[in-house]
C-alpha positions in Angstrom: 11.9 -1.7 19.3 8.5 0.0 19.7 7.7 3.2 18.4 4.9 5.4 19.6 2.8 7.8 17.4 -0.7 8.7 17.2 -0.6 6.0 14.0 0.2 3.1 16.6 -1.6 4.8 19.4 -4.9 5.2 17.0 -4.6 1.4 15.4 -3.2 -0.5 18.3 -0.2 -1.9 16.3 3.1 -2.1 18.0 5.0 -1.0 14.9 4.1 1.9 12.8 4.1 0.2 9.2 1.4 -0.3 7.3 0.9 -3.4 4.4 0.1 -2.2 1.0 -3.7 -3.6 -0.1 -2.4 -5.5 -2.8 -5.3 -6.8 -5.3 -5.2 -10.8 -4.8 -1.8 -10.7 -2.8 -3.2 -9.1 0.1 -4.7 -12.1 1.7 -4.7 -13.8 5.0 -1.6 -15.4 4.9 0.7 -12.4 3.9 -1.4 -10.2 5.8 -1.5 -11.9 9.3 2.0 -12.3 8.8 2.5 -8.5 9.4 -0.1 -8.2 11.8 1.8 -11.0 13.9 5.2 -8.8 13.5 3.7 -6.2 14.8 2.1 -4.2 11.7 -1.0 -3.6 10.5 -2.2 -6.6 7.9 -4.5 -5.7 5.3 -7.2 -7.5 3.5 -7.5 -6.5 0.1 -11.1 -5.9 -1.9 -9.8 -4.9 -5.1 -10.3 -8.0 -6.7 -13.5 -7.7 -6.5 -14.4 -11.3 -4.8 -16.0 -10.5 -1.7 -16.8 -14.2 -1.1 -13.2 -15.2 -1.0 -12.7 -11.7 1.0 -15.1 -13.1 3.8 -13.6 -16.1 4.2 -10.0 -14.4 3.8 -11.3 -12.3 6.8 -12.2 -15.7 8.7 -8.8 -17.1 8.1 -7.2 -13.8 9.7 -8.8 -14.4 13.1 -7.6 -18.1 13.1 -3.7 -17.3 12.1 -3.5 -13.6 14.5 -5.0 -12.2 17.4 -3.5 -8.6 16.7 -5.5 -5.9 14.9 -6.0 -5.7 11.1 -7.8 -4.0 8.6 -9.5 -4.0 5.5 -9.2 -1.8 2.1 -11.9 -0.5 0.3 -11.0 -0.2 -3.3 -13.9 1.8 -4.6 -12.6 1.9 -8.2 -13.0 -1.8 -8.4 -15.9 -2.6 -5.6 -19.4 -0.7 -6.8 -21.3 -2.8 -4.8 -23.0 -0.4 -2.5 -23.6 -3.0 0.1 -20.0 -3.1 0.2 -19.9 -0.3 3.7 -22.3 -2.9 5.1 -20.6 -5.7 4.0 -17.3 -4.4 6.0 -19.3 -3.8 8.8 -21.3 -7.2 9.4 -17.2 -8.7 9.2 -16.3 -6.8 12.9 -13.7 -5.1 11.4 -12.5 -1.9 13.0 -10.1 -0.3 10.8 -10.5 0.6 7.1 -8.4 2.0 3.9 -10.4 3.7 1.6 -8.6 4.0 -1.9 -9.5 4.9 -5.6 -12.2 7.1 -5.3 -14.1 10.3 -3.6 -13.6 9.2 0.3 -17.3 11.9 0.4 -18.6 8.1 -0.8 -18.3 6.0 2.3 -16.3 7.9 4.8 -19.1 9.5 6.5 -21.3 5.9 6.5 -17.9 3.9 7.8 -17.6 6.8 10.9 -20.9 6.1 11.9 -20.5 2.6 12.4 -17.8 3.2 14.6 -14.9 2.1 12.2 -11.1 4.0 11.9 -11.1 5.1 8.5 -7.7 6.0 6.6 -8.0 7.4 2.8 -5.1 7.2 0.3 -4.6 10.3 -1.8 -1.6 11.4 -4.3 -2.1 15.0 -4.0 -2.6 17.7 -1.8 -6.3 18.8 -3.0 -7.7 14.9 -2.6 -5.8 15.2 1.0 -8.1 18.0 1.4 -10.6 16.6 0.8 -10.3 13.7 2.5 -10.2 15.5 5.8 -13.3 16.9 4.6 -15.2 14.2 4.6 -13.9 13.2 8.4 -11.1 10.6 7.9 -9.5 9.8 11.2 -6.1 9.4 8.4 -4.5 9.5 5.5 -1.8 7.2 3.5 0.3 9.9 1.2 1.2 8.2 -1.7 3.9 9.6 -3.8 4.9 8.6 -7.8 7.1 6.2 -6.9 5.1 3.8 -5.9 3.8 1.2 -7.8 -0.3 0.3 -8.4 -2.7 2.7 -10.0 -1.5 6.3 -9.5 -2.8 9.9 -10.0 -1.7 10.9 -13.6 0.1 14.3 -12.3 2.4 12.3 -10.1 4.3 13.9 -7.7 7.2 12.4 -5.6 6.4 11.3 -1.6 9.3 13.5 -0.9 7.3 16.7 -1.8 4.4 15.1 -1.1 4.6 14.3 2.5 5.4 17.4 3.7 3.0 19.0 1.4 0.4 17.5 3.2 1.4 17.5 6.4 1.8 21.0 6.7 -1.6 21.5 5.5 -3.6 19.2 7.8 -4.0 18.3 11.3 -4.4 14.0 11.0 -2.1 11.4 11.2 0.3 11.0 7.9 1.2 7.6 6.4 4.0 8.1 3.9 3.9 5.6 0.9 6.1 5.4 -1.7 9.9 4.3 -1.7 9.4 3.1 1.4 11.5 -0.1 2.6 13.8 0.0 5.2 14.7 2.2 8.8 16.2 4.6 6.5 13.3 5.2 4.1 11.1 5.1 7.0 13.3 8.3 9.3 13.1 10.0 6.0 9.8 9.7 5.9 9.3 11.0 9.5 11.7 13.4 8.8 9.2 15.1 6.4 6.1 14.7 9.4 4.7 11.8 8.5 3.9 8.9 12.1 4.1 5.9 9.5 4.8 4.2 6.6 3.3 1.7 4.3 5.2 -1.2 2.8 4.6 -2.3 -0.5 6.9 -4.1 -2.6 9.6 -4.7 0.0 6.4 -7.0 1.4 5.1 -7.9 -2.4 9.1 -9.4 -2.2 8.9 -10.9 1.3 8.9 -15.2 2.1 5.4 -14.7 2.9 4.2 -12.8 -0.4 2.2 -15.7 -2.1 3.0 -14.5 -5.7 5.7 -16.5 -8.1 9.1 -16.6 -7.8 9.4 -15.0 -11.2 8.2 -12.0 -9.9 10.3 -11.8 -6.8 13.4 -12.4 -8.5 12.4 -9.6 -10.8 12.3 -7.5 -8.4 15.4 -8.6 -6.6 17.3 -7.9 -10.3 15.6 -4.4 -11.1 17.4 -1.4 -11.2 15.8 1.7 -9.6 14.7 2.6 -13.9 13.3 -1.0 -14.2 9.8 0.3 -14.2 7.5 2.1 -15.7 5.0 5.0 -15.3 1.8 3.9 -17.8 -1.4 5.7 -19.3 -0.4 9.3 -18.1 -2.8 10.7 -20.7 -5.7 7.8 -20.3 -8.1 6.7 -20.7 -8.4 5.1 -17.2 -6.0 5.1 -14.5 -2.4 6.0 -14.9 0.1 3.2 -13.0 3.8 2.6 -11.7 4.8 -1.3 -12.8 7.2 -3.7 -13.6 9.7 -3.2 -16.9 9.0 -5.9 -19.3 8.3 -6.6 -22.9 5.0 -5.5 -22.9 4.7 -2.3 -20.4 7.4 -0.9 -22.4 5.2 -1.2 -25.4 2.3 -0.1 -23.8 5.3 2.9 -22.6 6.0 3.9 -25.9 2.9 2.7 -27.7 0.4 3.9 -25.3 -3.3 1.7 -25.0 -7.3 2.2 -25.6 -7.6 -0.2 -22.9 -5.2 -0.5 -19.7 -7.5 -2.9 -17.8 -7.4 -5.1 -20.9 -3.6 -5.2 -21.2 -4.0 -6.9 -17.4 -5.0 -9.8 -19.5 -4.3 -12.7 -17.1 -3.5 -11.7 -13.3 -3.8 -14.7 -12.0 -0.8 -16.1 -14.7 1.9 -12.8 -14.1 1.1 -13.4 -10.1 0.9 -16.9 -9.7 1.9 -18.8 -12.4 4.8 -16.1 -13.3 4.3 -15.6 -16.8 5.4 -11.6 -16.3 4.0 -10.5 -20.2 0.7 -12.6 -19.3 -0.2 -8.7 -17.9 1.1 -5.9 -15.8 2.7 -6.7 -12.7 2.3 -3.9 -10.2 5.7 -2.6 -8.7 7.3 0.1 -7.4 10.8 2.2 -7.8 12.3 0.9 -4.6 12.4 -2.5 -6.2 16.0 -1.4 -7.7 16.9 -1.6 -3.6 15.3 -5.0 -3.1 18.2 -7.6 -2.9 16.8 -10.3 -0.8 14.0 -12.4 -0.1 13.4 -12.2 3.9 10.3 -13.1 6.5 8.5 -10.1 7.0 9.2 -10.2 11.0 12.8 -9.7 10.0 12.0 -7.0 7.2 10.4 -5.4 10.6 12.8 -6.2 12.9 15.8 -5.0 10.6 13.5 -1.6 9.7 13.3 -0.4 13.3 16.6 -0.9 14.0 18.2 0.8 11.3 15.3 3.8 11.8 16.4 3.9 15.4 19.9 3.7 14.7 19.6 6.4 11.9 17.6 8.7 14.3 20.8 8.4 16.6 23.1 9.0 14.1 21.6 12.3 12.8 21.1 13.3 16.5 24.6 12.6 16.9 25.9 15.2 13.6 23.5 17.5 14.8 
């Protein structure tokens, strides 16, 4: 099934679902996966290796010939070639994340890109229109990465938002399936973005441990960190250690990362912090991300008819 709104009219996708930038896990081959099922595959930046990004960028136009995009994490790229940088690449369509979108917005526009900016409230929304985004990707509490401290929930959020500006919505957060995603147009937004449903997918590159965590969790198996600081606040993974970092709290929350590359890859989950959100206590399988697609716009279309139908 297709699906138009002005998010698939604006990104020429044939589906209107999003992949979450994922630091390290958002690479070519999880990424082109979605953009070959009809999404839009993103290329993360938040680790911070713009070499491997280039070449990750490279491998994308080998594996698809359908659009994809590339996230700006400002948070965790200061290089102010960075604008530049995604511009000499050819890409076309940009998230902007973790920082004022005032920054590069305005730079980005000018060289002709798509820009989309992910905010957790209404006032950075605001904002964000402000500086000219053509988008934005509302992200409520639930879900999981580095959040705003004063959390609030994407079902207050979206419409929040929506009501209050004139682009295109993405809801994120507790976002995983056709009925997450008529709920979420339900509340105005024209698209969703996927994270850990696609963190948990055949194509997601990161251990086993991991997904099987996910595919065990409750809906209270994780954990909102660093409310009070210093740093970023974040939604992950229940284990041994967030839950002392939970109760404990921490002077450092990029320290307690410790060893990414170990929790991701090598599936060692109290190496660090392993990013996740609530909807993992809905995960139960481990499926190709055309088929997560697939089975999403069916059930949304299916669920639209339904409610049509009781209406």
């Amino acid at each position: 099934m297709a699906l138009t709104t002005r998010i698939t009219e604006m990104l020429g996708i044939e589906k209107p679902i999003i992949q979450a930038a994922m630091g390290w896990i958002a690479r070519s081959h999880l990424s082109s996966a979605v953009s070959n099922a009809g999404g839009m595959g993103i290329i993360e930046t938040s680790s911070g290796d713009l070499e491997a990004v280039r070449g990750e960028i490279l491998k994308m136009r080998e594996l698809t010939d359908k659009p994809f995009g590339v996230n700006v994490a400002q948070a965790f790229v200061r290089d102010p070639g960075i604008v530049q940088f995604v511009i000499d690449q050819g890409i076309r369509f940009v998230t902007t994340s973790a920082g004022d979108p005032m920054k590069y917005t305005g730079m980005l526009k000018a060289a002709g890109l798509t820009v989309f900016h992910v905010v957790p409230s209404l006032a950075g929304a605001l904002r964000a229109v402000e500086a000219g985004v053509d988008g934005l990707i509302v992200e409520g509490g639930e879900g999981g990465g580095f959040k705003n401290a004063k959390d609030v929930s994407t079902m207050v959020l979206v419409p929040q938002v929506v009501e209050a500006v004139d682009v295109p919505v993405v809801a994120a957060g507790g976002i995983m399936d056709g009925r997450t995603m008529a709920a979420a147009f339900a509340l105005g937004a024209e698209g969703v973005l996927m994270g850990t449903r696609i963190l948990s997918s055949a194509e997601s590159p990161v251990h086993e441990n991991w997904k099987t965590a996910i595919l065990e969790a409750d809906s209270t198996d994780t954990v909102f960190l660093n409310r009070s600081g210093p740093g970023p606040a974040l939604r992950a993974l229940r284990t041994e250690r967030t839950t002392r970092i939970e109760k404990e709290g921490t002077s450092n929350i990029f320290g307690e990362f410790a060893d990414t590359q170990a929790v991701y890859f090598g599936g060692d989950l109290e190496a660090g912090i392993a990013l996740t959100g609530q909807v993992a206590g809905r995960i139960r399988d481990v499926k190709p991300i055309a088929q997560i697609f697939d089975e999403t716009m069916a059930e949304y279309e299916a669920t639209v008819a339904r409610l049509s139908r009781s209406a």
